[in-house]
Every structure is written in structure tokens, then in C-alpha cells.
C-alpha positions in Angstrom: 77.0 98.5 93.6 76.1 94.8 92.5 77.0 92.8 95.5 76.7 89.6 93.8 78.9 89.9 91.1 81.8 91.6 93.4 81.1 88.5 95.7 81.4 86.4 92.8 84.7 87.8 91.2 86.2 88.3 94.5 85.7 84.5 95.1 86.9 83.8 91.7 90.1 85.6 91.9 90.7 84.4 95.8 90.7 80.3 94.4 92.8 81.4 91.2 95.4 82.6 93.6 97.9 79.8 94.8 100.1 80.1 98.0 103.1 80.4 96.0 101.4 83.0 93.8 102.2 85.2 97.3 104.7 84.2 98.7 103.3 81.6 101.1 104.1 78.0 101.7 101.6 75.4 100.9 100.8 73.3 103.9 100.6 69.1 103.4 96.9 69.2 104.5 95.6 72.8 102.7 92.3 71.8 101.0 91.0 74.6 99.8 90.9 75.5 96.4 93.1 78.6 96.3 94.0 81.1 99.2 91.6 80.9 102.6 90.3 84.0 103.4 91.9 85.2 106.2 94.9 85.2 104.1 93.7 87.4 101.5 92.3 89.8 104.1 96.1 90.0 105.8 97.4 90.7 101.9 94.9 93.6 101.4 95.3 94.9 105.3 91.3 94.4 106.1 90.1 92.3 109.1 88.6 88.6 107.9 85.2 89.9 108.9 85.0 92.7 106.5 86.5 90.3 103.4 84.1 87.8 104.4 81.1 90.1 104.4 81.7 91.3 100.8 82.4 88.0 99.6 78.9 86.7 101.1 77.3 89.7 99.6 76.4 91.6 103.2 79.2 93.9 103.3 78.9 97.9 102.9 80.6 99.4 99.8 84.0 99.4 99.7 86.0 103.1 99.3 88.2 103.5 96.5 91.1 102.8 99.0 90.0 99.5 100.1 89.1 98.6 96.8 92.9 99.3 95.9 94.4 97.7 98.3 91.8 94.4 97.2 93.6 95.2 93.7 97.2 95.1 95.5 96.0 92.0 97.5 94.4 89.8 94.8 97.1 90.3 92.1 95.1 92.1 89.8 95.7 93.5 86.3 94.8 96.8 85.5 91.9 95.7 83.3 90.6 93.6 86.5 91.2 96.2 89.2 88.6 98.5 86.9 86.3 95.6 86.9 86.4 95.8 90.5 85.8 99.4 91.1 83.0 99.4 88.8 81.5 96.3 90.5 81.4 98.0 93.4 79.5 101.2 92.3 82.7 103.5 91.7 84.0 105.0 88.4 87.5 102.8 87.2 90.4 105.1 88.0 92.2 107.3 85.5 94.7 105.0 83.7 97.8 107.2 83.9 101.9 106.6 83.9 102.8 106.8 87.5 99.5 105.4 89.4 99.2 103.7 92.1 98.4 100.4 91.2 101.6 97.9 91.9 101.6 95.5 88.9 101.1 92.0 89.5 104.9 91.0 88.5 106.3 93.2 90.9 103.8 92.3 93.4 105.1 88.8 93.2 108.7 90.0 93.4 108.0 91.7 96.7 106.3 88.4 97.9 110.0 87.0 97.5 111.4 89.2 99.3 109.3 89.1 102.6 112.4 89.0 104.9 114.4 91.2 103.3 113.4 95.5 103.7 111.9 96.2 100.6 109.1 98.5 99.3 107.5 99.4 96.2 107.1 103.3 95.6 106.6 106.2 93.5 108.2 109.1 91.8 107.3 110.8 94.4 109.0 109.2 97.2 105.3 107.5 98.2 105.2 104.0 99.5 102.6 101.9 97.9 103.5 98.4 99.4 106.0 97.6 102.0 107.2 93.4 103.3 107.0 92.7 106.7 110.9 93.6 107.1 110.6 97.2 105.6 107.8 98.2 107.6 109.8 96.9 110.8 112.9 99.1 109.3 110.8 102.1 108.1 107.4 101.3 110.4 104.0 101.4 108.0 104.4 103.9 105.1 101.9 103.6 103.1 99.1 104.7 105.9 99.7 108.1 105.5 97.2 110.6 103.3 97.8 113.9 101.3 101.1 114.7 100.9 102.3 113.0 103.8 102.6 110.2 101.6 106.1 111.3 100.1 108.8 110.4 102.1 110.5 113.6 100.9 107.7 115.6 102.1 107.8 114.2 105.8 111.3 114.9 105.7 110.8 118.8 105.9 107.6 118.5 107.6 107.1 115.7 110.1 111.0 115.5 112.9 110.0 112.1 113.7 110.8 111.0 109.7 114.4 111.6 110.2 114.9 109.1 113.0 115.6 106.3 110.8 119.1 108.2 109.9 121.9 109.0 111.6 122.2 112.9 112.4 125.4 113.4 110.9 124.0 112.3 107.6 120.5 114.3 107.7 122.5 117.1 105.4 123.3 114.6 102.5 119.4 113.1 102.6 118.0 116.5 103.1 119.8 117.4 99.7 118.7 114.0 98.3 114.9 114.1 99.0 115.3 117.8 97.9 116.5 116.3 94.0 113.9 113.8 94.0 111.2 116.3 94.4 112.6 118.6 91.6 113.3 116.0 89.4 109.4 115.2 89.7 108.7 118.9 89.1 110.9 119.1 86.2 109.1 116.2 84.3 105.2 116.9 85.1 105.3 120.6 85.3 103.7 123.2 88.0 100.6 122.2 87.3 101.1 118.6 88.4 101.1 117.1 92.2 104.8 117.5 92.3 104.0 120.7 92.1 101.9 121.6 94.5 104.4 119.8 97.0 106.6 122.0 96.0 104.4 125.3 96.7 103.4 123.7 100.6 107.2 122.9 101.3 108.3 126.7 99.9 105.8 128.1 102.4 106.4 125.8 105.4 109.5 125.0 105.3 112.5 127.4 105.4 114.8 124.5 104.9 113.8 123.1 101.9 113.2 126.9 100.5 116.8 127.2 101.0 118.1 123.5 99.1 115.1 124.6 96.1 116.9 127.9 95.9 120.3 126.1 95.3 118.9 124.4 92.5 121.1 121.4 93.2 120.7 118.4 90.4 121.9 115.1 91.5 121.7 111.4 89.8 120.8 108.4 91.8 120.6 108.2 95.0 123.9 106.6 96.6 123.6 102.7 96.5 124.8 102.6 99.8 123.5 104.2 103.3 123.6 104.1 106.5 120.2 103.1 108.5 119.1 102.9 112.0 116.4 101.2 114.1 116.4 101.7 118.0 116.5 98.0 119.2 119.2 96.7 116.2 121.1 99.7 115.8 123.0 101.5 112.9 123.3 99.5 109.6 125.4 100.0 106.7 122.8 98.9 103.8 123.2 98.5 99.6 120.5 100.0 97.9 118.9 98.2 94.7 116.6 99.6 92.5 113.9 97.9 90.2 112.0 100.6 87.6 108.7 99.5 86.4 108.8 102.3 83.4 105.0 101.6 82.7 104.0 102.3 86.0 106.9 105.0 87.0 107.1 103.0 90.1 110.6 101.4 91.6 110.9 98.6 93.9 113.3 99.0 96.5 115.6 96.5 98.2 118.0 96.8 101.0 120.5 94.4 101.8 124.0 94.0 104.0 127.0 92.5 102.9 126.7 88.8 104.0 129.5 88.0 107.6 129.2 92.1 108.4 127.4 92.7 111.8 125.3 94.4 109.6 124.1 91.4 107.8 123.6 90.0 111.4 121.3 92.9 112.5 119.2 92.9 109.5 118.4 89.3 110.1 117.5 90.2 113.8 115.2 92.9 112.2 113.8 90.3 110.2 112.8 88.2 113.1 111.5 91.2 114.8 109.2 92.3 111.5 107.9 88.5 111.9 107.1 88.6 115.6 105.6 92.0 115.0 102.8 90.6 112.4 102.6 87.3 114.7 101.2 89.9 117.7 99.3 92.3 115.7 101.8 95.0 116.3 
């Protein structure tokens, strides 16, 4: 690990950044060249204190999943996010179609969204980057590990994921979920992560055995849906779907149709995302 030269390009890329680079509105008396600290620690999820530490060239060595989320955070290209794993003393991650890594342009279009549910995710149904309004819609995705990661996966395994739907439509999104995971399978093979998830959900999960057997192929999932949170209530969303075909990501955005009470609840959930992040909740 060479701590001065990751203290050095993490400075370097933290004054490049500009406010509006990330969503955030310039103040009349901001002096300082770039974004302030603390505000790149709340874009990569880390305290201050940690940031700081690595930026002063005192801090321990980041693991490969801090050092992503730094990548998220700092709006890094691919080239610079394996600049910064190798900086800090780990080898650069496989460069493969559907990785992790949340390109910068999409990163920014999330940053315009903030108060609108929105999330960036994979082929796999995992969550990579949430605003402040999806994870007070959906609570924080992108914490899980393992295959707890795919939203399809929790669906079979985890009762808790289904709260966020009404019952009466658990059948439709239960056949849904099911789709998405074979569609994954189909197009990377046994071998690949897909399938895998597909072996652990055969043996745990009676349920999903029983949609796999069907062999049901569907398109799209339906642009509209029905979505619930326990202080707003049930909420009849439109879905809208962004494809980043280099990264086999898509960028997820739900919205209500403007004068609906809908529209009026996702605005309260809005509010509530916001007083969530102001309390550390």
C-alpha cells in the first residue's frame, strides 16, 4: 500500500469534484477548492474520520469494498478506480460486462434524482447505489452480502423482502423475480453466479422450485406497480428504466402521476428520506 500517493490522488480527485458534479448546491461563502471532506465521506458511506485518515496518510488499508464505494463516491472511471485499488496494495478488479462499478454518467444522473426513488442495479436484481428517496421506499439495499444481494433472491429467502408489496400482488412479483433470474441464467450459463443462485433457491426454496419448473418467460417487467411503505401507505408508481449496455446495469426510477394522492405520498416519502439522512437514521 503506498499511503502517500492514495493520499495524494484521493485529494486530487476530492478538489476536481464540484458540488454540482453531485448533486449538491454550491453555497455563496464555499471556499474550498472542490468538495469538503465530510461530503465525500457521506457519498462513499464512510465516517469523516476514516476519509480523513487516508487522505493524511494514517489510515489502515482500505478493503476492496470501501475502496469501491471510494470509486462510486469520487466519480471515478474505470481506468481510475484500478489506480485506486492498486494504490492501496490490492490487485485492480476483473474488468468484466456486468460489474459493479456504477459509471460516472449514471452516477451523475442518480445525483439528479435525489428526491425521487431511484437506484442503480444489476442483472441480477442487486442494488449498487440507491438516493436518499429509494432507500426510504426500499430501506438500504446495497448492505447486503452473498446472494442476499439480489432482490430476487430475498424474495424466496428473506419474508421481510415482500413487505414493500401488497399481498394480493406477491403472486405476479413472485413470477417476475422468478423471470429475471432465468433470464440471467439463460445468458451466462450454469457455470456463472446466476447460476449458483439458481442451485441455493432449487434447494431452499419449494416455491421458486415450483415457478423454475414452469419455465415461465416473460418480457419487461410491468412499467407500473403498486408500492407500499408503512407510514405513507400504498402507491401506484411508473417504472422507468435506463440500460447502461457496457456495464449490464439499469437505473431505476419511480414516479407518480403528478395531482394523484400518489404523487402526494411520494413527496411525503421524500421529506421523510431527507429527515432520515438529517438524523443519521
Amino acid at each position: 500500500m503506498d499511503r502517500a500517493q492514495l493520499a495524494d490522488f484521493l485529494r486530487r480527485r476530492r478538489e476536481v469534484l464540484q458540488p454540482e458534479d453531485v448533486g449538491l448546491r454550491r453555497g455563496a461563502r464555499r471556499r474550498t477548492a472542490g468538495l469538503r471532506r465530510e461530503e465525500v465521506a457521506a457519498l462513499c458511506d464512510m465516517s469523516v474520520d476514516y476519509y480523513s485518515r487516508l487522505e493524511q496518510r494514517r489510515g489502515p488499508q482500505p478493503s476492496e469494498q470501501m475502496l469501491a464505494a471510494m470509486a462510486r463516491g469520487l466519480r471515478l472511471s474505470l481506468d481510475e478506480r484500478d489506480h485506486l485499488f492498486r494504490l492501496a496494495g490490492h490487485t485492480a478488479p476483473v474488468r468484466a460486462l456486468r460489474g459493479d462499478h456504477v459509471s460516472p454518467g449514471v452516477m451523475r444522473v442518480l445525483d439528479r434524482l435525489a428526491d425521487t426513488p431511484a437506484q442503480v442495479m444489476t442483472e441480477l436484481g442487486e442494488t449498487l447505489a440507491q438516493t436518499p428517496a429509494a432507500r426510504a421506499l426500499f430501506g438500504d439495499e446495497t448492505r447486503y452480502e452473498g446472494f442476499l444481494r439480489s432482490v430476487g433472491y430475498r424474495w424466496f429467502m428473506d419474508p421481510s423482502a415482500r413487505s414493500v408489496y401488497p399481498d394480493e400482488d406477491h403472486p405476479t412479483h413472485a413470477r417476475a423475480f422468478t423471470a429475471d433470474i432465468r433470464a440471467a441464467y439463460a445468458k451466462h450459463g450454469r457455470a456463472s453466479r446466476a447460476g449458483a443462485m439458481v442451485e441455493a433457491l432449487l434447494a431452499q426454496s419449494p416455491e421458486f422450485a415450483a415457478l423454475w419448473e414452469a419455465h415461465e418467460v416473460r418480457g419487461a417487467h410491468p412499467r407500473e406497480k403498486r408500492v407500499q411503505h408503512p407510514e405513507v401507505g400504498v402507491m401506484e408508481l411508473q417504472c422507468q428504466f435506463l440500460v447502461d449496455p457496457e456495464q449490464g446495469q439499469t437505473l431505476l426510477v419511480l414516479t407518480a402521476t403528478p395531482g394523484t394522492e400518489s404523487h402526494e405520498r411520494l413527496q411525503l416519502l421524500a421529506v421523510i428520506g431527507t429527515q432520515a439522512i438529517a438524523t443519521g437514521r
